[in-house]
CHARMM-style PDB file with segment names, atoms N, HN, CA, C and O in Angstrom:
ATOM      1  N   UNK     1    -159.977-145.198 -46.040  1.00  0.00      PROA
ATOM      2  CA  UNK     1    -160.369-145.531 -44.697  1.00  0.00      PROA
ATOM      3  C   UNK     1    -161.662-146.352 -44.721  1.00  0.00      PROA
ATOM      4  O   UNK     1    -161.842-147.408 -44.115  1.00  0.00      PROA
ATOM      5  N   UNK     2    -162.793-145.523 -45.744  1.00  0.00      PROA
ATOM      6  HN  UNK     2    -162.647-144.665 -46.236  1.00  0.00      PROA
ATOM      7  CA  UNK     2    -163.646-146.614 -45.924  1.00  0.00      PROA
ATOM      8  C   UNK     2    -163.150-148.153 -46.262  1.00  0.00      PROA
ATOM      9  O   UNK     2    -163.533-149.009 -45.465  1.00  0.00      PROA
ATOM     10  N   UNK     3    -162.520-148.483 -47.118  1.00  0.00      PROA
ATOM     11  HN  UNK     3    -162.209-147.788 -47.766  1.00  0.00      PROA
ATOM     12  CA  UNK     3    -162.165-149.500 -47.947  1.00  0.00      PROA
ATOM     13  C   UNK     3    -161.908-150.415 -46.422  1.00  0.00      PROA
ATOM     14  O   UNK     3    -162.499-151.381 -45.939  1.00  0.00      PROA
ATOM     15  N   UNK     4    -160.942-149.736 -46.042  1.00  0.00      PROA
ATOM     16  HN  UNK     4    -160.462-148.952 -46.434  1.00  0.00      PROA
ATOM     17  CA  UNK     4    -159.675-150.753 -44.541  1.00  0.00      PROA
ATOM     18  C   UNK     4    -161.079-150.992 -43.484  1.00  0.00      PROA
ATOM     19  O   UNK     4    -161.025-151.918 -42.675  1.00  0.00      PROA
ATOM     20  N   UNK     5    -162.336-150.095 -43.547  1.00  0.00      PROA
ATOM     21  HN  UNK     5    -162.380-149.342 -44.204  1.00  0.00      PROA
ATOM     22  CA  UNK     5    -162.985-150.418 -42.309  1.00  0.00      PROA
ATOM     23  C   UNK     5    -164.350-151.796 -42.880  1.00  0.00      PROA
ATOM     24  O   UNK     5    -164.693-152.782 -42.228  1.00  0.00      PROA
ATOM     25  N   UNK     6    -164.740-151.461 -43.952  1.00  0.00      PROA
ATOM     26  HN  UNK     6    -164.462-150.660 -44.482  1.00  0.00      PROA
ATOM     27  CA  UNK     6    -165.430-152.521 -44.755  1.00  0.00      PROA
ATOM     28  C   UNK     6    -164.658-154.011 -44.659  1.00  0.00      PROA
ATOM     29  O   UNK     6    -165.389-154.951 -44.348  1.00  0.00      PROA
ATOM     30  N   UNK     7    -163.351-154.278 -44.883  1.00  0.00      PROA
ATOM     31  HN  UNK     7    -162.758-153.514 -45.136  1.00  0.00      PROA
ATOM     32  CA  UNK     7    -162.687-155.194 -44.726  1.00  0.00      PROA
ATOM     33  C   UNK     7    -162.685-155.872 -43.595  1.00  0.00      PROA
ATOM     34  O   UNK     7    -162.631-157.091 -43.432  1.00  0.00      PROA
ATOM     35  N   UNK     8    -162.782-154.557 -42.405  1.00  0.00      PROA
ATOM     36  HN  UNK     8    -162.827-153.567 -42.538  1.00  0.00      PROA
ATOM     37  CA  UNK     8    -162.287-155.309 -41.144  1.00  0.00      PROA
ATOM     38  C   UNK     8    -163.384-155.616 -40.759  1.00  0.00      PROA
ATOM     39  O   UNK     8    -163.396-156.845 -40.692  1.00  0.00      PROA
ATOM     40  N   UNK     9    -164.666-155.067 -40.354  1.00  0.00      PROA
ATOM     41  HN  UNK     9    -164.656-154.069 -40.408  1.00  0.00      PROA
ATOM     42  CA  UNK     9    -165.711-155.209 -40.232  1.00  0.00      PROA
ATOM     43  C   UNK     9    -166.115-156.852 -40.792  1.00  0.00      PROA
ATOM     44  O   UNK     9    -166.717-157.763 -40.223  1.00  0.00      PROA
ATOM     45  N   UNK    10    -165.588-156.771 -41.944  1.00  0.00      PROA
ATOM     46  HN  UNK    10    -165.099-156.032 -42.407  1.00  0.00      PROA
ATOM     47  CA  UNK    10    -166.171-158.193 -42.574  1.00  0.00      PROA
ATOM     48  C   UNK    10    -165.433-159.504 -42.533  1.00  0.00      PROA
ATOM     49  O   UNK    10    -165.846-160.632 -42.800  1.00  0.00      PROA
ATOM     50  N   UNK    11    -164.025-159.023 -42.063  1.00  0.00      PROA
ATOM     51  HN  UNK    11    -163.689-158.106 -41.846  1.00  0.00      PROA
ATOM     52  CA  UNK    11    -163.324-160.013 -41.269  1.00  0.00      PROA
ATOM     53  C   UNK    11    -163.416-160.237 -39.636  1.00  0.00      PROA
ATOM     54  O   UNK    11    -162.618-160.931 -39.005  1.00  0.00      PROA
ATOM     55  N   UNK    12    -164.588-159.491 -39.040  1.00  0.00      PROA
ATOM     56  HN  UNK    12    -165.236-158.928 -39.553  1.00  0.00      PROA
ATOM     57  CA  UNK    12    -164.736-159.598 -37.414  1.00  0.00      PROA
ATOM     58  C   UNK    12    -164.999-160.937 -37.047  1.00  0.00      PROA
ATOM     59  O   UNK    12    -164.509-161.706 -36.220  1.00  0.00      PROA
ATOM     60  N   UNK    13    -166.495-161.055 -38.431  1.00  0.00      PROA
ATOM     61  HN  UNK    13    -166.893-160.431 -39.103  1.00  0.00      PROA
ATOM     62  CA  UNK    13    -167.191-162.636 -37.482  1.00  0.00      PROA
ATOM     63  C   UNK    13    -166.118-163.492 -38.042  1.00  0.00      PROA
ATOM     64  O   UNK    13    -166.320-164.695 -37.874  1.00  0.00      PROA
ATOM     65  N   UNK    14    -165.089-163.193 -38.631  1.00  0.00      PROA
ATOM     66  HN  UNK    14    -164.925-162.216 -38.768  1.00  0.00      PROA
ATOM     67  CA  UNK    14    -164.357-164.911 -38.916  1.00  0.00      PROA
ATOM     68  C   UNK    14    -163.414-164.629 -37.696  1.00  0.00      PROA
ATOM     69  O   UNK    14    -163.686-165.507 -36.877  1.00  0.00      PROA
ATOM     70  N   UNK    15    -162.434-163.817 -37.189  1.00  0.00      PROA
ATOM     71  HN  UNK    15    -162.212-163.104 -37.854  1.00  0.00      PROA
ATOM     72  CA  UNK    15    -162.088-163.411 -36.315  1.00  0.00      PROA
ATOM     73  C   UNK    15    -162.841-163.597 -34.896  1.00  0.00      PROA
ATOM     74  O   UNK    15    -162.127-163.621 -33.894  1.00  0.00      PROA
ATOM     75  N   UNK    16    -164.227-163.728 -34.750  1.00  0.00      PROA
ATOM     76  HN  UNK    16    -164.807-163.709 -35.564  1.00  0.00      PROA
ATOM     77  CA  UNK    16    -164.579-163.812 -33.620  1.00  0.00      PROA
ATOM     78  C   UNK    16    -165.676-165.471 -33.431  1.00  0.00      PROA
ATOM     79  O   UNK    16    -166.195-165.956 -32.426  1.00  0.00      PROA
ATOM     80  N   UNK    17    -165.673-165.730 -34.240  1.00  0.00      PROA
ATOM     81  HN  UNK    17    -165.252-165.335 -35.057  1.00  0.00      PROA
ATOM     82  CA  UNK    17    -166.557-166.789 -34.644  1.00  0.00      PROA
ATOM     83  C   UNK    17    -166.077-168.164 -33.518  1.00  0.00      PROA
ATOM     84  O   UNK    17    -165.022-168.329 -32.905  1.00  0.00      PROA
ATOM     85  N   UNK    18    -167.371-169.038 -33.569  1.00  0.00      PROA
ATOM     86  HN  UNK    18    -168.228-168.904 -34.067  1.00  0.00      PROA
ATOM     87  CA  UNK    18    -166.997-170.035 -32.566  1.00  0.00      PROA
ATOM     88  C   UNK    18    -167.990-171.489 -33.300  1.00  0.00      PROA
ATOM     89  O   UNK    18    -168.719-171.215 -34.253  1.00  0.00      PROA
ATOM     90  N   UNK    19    -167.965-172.337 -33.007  1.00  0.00      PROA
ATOM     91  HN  UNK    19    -167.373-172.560 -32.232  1.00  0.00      PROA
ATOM     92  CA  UNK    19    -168.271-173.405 -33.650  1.00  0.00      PROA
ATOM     93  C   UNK    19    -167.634-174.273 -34.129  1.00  0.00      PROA
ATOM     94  O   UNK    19    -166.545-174.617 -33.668  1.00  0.00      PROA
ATOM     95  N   UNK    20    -168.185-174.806 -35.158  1.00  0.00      PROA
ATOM     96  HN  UNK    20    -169.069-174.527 -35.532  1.00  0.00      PROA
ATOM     97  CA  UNK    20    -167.433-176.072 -36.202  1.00  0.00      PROA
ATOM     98  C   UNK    20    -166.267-176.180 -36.641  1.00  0.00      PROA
ATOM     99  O   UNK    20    -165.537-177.164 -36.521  1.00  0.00      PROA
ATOM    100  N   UNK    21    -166.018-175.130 -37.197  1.00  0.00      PROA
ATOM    101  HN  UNK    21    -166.611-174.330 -37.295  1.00  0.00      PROA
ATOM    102  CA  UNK    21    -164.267-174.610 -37.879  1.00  0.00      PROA
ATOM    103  C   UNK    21    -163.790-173.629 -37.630  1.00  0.00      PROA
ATOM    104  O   UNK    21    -162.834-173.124 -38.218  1.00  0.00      PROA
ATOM    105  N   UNK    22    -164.635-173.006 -36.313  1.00  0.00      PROA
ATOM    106  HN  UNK    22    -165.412-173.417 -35.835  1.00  0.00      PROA
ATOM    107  CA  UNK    22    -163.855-171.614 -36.112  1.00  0.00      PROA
ATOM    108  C   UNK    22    -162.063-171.973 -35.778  1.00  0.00      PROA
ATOM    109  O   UNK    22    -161.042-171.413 -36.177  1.00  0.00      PROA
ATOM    110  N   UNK    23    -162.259-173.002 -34.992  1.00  0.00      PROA
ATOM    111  HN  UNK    23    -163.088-173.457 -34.668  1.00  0.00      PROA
ATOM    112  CA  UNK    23    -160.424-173.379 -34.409  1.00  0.00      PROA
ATOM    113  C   UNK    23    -159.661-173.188 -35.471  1.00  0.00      PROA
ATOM    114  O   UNK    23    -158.640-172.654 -35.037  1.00  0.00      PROA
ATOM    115  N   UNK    24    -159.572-173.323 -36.654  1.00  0.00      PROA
ATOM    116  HN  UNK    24    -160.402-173.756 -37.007  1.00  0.00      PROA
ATOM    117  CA  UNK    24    -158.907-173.151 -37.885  1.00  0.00      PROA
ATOM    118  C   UNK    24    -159.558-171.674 -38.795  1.00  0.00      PROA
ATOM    119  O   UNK    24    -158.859-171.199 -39.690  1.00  0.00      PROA
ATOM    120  N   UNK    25    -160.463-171.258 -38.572  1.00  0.00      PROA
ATOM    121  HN  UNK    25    -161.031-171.644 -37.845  1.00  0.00      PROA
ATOM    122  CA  UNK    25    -160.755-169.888 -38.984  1.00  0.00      PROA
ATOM    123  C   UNK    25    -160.255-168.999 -38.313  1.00  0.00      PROA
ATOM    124  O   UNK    25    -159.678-168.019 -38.784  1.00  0.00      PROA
ATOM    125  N   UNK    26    -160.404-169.218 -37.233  1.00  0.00      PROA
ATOM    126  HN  UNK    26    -160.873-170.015 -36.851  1.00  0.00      PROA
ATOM    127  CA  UNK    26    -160.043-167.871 -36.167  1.00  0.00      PROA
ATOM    128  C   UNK    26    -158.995-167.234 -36.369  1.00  0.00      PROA
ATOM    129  O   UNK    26    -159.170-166.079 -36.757  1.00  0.00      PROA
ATOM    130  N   UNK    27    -157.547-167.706 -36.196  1.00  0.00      PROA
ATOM    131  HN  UNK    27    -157.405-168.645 -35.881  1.00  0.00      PROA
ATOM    132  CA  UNK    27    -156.344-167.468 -36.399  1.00  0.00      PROA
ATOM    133  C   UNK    27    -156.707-166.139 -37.626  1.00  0.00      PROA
ATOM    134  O   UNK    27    -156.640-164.936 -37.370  1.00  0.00      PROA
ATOM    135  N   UNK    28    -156.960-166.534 -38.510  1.00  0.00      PROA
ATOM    136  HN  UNK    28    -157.015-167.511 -38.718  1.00  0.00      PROA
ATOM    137  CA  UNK    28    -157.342-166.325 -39.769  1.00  0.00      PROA
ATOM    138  C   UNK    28    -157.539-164.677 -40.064  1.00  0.00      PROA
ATOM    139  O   UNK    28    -157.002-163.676 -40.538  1.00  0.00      PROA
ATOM    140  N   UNK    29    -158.737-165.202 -39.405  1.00  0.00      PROA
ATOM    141  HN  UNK    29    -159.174-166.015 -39.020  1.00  0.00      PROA
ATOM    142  CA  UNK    29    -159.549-163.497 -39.219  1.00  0.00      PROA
ATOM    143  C   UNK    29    -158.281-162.579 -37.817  1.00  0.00      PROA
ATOM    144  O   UNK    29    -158.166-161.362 -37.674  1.00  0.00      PROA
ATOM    145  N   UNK    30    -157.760-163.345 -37.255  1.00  0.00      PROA
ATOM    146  HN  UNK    30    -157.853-164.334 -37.371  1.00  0.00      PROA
ATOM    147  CA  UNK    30    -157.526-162.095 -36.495  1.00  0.00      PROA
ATOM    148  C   UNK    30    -156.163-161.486 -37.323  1.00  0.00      PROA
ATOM    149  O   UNK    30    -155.773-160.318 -37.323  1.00  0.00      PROA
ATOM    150  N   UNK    31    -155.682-162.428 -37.892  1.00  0.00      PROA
ATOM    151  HN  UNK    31    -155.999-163.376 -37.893  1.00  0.00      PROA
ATOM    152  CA  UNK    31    -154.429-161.725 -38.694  1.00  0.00      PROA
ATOM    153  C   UNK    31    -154.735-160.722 -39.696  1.00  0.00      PROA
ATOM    154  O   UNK    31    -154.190-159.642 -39.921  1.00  0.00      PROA
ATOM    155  N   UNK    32    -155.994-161.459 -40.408  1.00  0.00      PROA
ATOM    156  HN  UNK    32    -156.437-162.337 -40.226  1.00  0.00      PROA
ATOM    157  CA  UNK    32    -156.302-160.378 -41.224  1.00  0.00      PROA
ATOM    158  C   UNK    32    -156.839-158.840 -40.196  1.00  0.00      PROA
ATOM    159  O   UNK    32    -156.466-157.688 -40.419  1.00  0.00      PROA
ATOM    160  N   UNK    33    -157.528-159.168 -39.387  1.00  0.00      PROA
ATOM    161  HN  UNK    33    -157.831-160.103 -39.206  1.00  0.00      PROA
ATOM    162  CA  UNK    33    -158.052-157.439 -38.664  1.00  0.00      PROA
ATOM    163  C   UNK    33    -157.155-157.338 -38.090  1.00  0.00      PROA
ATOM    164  O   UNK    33    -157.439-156.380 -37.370  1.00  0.00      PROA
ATOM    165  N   UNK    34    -155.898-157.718 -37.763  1.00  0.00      PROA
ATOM    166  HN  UNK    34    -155.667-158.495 -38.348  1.00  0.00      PROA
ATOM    167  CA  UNK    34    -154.490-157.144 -36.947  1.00  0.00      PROA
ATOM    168  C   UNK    34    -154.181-156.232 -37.982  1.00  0.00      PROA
ATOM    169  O   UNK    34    -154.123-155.017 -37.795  1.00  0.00      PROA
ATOM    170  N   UNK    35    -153.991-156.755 -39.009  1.00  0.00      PROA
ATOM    171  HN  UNK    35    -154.038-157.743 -39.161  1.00  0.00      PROA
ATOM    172  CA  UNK    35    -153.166-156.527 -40.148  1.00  0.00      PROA
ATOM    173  C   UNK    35    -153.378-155.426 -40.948  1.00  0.00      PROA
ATOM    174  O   UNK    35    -152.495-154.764 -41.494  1.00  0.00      PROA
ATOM    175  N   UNK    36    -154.808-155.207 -41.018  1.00  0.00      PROA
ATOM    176  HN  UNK    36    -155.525-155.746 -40.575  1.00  0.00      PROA
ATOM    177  CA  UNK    36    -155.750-154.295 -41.608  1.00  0.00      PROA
ATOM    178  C   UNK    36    -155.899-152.790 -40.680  1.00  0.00      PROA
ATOM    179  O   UNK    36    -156.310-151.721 -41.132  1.00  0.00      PROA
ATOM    180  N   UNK    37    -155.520-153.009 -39.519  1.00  0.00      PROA
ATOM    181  HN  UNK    37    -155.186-153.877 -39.151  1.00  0.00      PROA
ATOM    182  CA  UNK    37    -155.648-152.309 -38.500  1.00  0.00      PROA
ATOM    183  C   UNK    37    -154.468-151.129 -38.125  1.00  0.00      PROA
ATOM    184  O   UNK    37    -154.531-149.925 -37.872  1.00  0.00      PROA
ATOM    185  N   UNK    38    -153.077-152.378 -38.252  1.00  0.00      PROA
ATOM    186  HN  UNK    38    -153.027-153.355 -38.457  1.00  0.00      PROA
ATOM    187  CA  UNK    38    -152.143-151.647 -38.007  1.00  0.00      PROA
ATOM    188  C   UNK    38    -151.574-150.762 -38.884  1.00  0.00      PROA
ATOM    189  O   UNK    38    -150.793-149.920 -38.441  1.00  0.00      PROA
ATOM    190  N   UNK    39    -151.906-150.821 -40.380  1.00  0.00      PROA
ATOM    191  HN  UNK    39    -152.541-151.505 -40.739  1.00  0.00      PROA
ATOM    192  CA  UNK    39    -151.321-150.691 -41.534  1.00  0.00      PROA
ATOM    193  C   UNK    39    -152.152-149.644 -42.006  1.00  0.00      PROA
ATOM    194  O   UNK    39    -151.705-148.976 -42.939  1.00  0.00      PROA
ATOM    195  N   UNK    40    -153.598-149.281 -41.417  1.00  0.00      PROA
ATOM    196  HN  UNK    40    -153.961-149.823 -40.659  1.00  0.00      PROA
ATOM    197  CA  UNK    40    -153.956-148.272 -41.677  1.00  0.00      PROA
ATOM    198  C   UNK    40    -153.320-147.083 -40.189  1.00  0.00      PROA
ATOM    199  O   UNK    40    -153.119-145.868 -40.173  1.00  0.00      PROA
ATOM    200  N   UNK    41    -153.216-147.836 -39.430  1.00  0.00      PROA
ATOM    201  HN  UNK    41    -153.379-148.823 -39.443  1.00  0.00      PROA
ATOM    202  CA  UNK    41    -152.402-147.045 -38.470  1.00  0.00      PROA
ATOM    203  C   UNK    41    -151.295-146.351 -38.599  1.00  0.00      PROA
ATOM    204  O   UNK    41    -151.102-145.220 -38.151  1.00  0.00      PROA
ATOM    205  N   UNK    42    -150.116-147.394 -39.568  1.00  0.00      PROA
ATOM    206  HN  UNK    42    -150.272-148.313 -39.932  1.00  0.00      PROA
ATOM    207  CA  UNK    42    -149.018-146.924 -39.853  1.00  0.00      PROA
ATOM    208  C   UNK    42    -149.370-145.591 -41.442  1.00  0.00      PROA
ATOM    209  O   UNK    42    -148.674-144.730 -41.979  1.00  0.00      PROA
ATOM    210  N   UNK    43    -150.699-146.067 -41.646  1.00  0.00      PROA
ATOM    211  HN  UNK    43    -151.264-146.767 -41.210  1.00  0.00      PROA
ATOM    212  CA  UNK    43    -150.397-145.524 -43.039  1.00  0.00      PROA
ATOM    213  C   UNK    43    -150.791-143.331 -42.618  1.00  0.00      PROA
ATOM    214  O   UNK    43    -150.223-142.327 -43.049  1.00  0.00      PROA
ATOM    215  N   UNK    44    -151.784-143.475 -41.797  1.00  0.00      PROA
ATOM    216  HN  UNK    44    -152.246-144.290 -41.447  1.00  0.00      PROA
ATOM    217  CA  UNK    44    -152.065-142.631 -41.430  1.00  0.00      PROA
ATOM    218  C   UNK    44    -150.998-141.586 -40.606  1.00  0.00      PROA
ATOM    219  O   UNK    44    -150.925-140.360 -40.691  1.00  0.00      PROA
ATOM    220  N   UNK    45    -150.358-142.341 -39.943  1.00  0.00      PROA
ATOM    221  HN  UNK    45    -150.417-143.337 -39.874  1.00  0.00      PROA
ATOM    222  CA  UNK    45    -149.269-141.396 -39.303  1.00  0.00      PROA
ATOM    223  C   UNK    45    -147.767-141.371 -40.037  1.00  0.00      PROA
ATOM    224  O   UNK    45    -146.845-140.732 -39.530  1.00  0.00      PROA
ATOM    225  N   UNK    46    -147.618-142.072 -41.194  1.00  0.00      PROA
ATOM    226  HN  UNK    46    -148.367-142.591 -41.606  1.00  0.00      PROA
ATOM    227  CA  UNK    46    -146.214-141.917 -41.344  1.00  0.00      PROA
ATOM    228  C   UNK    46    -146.493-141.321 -43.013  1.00  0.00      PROA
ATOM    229  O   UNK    46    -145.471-141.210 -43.692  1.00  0.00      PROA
ATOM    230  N   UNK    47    -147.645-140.994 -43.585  1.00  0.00      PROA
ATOM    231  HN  UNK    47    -148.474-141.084 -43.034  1.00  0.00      PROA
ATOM    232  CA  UNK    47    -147.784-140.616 -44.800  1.00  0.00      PROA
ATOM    233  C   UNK    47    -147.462-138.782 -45.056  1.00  0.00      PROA
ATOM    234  O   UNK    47    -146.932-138.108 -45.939  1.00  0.00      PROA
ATOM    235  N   UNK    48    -148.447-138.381 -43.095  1.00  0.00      PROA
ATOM    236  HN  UNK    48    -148.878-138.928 -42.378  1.00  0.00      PROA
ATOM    237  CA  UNK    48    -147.746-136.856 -43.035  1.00  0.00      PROA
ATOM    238  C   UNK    48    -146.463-136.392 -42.980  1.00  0.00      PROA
ATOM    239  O   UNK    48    -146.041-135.402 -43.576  1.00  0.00      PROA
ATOM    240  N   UNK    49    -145.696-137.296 -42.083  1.00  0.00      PROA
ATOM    241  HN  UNK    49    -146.039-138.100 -41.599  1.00  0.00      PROA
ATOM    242  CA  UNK    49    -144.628-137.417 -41.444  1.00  0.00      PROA
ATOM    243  C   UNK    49    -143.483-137.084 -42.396  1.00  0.00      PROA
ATOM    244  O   UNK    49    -142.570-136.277 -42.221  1.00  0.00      PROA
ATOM    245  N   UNK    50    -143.886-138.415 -44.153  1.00  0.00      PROA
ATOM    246  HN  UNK    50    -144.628-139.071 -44.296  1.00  0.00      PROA
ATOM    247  CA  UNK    50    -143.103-138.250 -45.030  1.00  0.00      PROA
ATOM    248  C   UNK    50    -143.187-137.233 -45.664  1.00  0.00      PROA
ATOM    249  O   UNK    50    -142.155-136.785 -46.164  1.00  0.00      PROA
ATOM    250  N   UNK    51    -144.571-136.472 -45.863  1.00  0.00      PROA
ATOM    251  HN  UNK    51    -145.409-136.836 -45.457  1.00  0.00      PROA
ATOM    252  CA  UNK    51    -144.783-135.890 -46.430  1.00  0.00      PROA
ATOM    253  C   UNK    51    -143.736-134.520 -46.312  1.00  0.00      PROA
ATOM    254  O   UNK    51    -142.802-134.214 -47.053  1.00  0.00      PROA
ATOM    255  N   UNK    52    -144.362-133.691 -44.861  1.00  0.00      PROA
ATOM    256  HN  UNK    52    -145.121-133.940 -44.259  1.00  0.00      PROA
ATOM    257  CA  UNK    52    -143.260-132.862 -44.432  1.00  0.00      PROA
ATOM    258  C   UNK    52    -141.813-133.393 -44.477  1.00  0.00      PROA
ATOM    259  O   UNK    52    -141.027-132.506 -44.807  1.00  0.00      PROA
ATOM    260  N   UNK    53    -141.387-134.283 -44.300  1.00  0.00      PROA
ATOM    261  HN  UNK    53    -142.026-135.004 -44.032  1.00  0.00      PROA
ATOM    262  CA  UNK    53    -139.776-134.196 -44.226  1.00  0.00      PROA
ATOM    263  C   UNK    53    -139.224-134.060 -46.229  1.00  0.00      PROA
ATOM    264  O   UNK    53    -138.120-133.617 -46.545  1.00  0.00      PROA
ATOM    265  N   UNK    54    -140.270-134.543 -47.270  1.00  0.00      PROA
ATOM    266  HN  UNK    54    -141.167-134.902 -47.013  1.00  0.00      PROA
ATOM    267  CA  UNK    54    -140.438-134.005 -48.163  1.00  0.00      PROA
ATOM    268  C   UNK    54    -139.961-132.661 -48.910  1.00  0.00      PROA
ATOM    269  O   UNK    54    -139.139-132.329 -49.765  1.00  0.00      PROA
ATOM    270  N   UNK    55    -140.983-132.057 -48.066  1.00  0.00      PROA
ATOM    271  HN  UNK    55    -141.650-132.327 -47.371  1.00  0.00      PROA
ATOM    272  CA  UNK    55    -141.146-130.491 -48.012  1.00  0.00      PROA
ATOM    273  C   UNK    55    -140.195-130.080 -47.873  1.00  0.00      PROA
ATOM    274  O   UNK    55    -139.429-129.716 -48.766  1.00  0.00      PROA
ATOM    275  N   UNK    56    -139.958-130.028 -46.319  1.00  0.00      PROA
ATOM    276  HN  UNK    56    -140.580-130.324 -45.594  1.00  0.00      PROA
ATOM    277  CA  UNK    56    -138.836-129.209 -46.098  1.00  0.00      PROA
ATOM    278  C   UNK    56    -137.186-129.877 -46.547  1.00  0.00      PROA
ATOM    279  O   UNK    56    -136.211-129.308 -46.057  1.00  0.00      PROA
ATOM    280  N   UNK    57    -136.976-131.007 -47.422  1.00  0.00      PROA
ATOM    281  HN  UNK    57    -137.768-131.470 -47.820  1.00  0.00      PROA
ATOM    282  CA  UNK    57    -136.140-130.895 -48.161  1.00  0.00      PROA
ATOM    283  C   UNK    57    -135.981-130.295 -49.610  1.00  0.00      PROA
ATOM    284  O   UNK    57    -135.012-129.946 -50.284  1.00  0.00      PROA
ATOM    285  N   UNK    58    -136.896-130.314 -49.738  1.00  0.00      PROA
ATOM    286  HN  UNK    58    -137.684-130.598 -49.191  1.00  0.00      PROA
ATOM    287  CA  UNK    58    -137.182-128.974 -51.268  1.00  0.00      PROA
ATOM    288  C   UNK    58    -136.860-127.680 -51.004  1.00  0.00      PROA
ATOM    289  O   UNK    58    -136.444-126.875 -51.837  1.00  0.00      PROA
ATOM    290  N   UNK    59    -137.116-127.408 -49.452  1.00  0.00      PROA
ATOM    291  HN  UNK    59    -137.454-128.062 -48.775  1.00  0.00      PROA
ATOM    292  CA  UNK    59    -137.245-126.065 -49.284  1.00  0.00      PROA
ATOM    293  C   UNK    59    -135.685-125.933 -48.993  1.00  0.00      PROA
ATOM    294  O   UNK    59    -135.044-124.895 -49.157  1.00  0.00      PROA
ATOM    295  N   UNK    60    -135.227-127.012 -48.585  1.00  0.00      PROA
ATOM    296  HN  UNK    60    -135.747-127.856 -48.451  1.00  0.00      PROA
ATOM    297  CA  UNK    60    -134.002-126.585 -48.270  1.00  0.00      PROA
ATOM    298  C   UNK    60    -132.407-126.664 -49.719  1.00  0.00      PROA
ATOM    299  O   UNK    60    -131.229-126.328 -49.842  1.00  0.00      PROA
ATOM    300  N   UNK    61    -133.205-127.152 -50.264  1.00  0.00      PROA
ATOM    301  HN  UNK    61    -134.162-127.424 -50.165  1.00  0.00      PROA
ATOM    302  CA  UNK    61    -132.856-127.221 -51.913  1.00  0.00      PROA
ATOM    303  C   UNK    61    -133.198-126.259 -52.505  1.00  0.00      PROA
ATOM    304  O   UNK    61    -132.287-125.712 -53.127  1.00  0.00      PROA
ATOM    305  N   UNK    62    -134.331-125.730 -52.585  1.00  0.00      PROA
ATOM    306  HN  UNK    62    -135.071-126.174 -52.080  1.00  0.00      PROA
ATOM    307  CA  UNK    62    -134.225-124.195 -53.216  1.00  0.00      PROA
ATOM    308  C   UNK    62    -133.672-123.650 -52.540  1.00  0.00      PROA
ATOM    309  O   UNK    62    -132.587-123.482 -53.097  1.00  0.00      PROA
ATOM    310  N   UNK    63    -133.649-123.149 -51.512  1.00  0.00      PROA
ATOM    311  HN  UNK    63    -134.530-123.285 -51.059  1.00  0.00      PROA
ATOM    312  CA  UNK    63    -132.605-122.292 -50.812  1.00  0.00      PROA
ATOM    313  C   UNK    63    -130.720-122.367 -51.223  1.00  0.00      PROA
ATOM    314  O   UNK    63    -130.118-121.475 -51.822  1.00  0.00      PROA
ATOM    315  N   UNK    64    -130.129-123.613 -50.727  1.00  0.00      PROA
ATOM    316  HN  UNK    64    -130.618-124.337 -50.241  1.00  0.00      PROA
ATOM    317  CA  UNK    64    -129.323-123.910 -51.840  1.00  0.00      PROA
ATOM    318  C   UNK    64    -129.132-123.782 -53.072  1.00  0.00      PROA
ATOM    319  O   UNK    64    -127.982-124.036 -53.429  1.00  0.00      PROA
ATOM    320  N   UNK    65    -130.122-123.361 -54.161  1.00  0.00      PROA
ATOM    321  HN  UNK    65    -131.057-123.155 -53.871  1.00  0.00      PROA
ATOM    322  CA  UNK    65    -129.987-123.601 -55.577  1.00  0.00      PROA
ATOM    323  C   UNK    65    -129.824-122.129 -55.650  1.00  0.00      PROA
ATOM    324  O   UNK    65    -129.092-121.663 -56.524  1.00  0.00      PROA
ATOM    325  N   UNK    66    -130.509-121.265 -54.717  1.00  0.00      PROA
ATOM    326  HN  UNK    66    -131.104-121.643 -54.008  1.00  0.00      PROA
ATOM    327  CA  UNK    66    -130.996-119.653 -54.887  1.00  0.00      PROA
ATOM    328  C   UNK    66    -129.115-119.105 -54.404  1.00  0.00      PROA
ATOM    329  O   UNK    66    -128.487-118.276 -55.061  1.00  0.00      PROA
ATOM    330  N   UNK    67    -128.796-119.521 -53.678  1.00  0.00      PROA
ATOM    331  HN  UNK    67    -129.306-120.195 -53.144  1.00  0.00      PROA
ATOM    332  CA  UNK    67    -127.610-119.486 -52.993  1.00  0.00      PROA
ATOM    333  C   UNK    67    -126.012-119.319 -54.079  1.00  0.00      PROA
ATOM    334  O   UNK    67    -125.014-118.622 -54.263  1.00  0.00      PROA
ATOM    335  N   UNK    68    -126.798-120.643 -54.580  1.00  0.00      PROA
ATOM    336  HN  UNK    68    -127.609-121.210 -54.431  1.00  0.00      PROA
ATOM    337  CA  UNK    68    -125.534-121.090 -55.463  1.00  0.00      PROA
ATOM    338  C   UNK    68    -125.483-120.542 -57.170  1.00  0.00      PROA
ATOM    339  O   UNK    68    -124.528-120.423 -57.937  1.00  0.00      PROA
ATOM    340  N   UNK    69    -126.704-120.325 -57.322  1.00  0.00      PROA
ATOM    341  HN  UNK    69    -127.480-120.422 -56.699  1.00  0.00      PROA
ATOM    342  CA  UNK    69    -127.376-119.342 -58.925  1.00  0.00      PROA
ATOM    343  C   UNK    69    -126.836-117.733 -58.485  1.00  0.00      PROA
ATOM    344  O   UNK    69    -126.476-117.012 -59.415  1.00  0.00      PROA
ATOM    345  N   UNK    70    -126.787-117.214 -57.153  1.00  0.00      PROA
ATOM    346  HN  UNK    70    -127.080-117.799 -56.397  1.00  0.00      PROA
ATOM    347  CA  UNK    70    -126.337-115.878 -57.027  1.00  0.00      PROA
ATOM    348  C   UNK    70    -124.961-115.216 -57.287  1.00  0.00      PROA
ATOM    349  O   UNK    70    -124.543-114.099 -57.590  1.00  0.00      PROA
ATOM    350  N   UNK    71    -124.316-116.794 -56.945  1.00  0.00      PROA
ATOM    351  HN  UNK    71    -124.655-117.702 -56.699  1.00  0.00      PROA
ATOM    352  CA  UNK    71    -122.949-116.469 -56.785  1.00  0.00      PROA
ATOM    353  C   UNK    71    -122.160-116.026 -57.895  1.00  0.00      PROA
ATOM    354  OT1 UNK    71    -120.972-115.747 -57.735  1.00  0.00      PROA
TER     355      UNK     71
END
């Protein structure tokens, strides 16, 4: 999280910048802090998400294995 916020932070002023070459910078920076943004977004909510559905397929595999070793 540090890493993704150092990045974005340091892609703001090209992202927000105005002057000489911003017209051709700008674009630039905002793709990169879109990009940086959403992806820690996605990374944060779909890393638990996988995590548990993970889980509870193990769990539901031992259960099966315990099932099928009894018989």
């Amino acid at each position: 999280m540090m890493t993704t916020l150092a990045a974005f932070f340091g892609a703001l002023p090209l992202a927000l910048g105005s002057g000489g070459d911003a017209d051709l910078r700008s674009p630039l920076g905002i793709a990169i802090t879109g990009g940086l943004a959403l992806s820690q977004l996605l990374t944060l909510f779909t890393t638990p998400v996988v995590y548990l559905y993970l889980d509870r397929m193990s769990q539901r595999g031992r259960l099966f294995w315990h099932r099928f070793a009894t018989r």
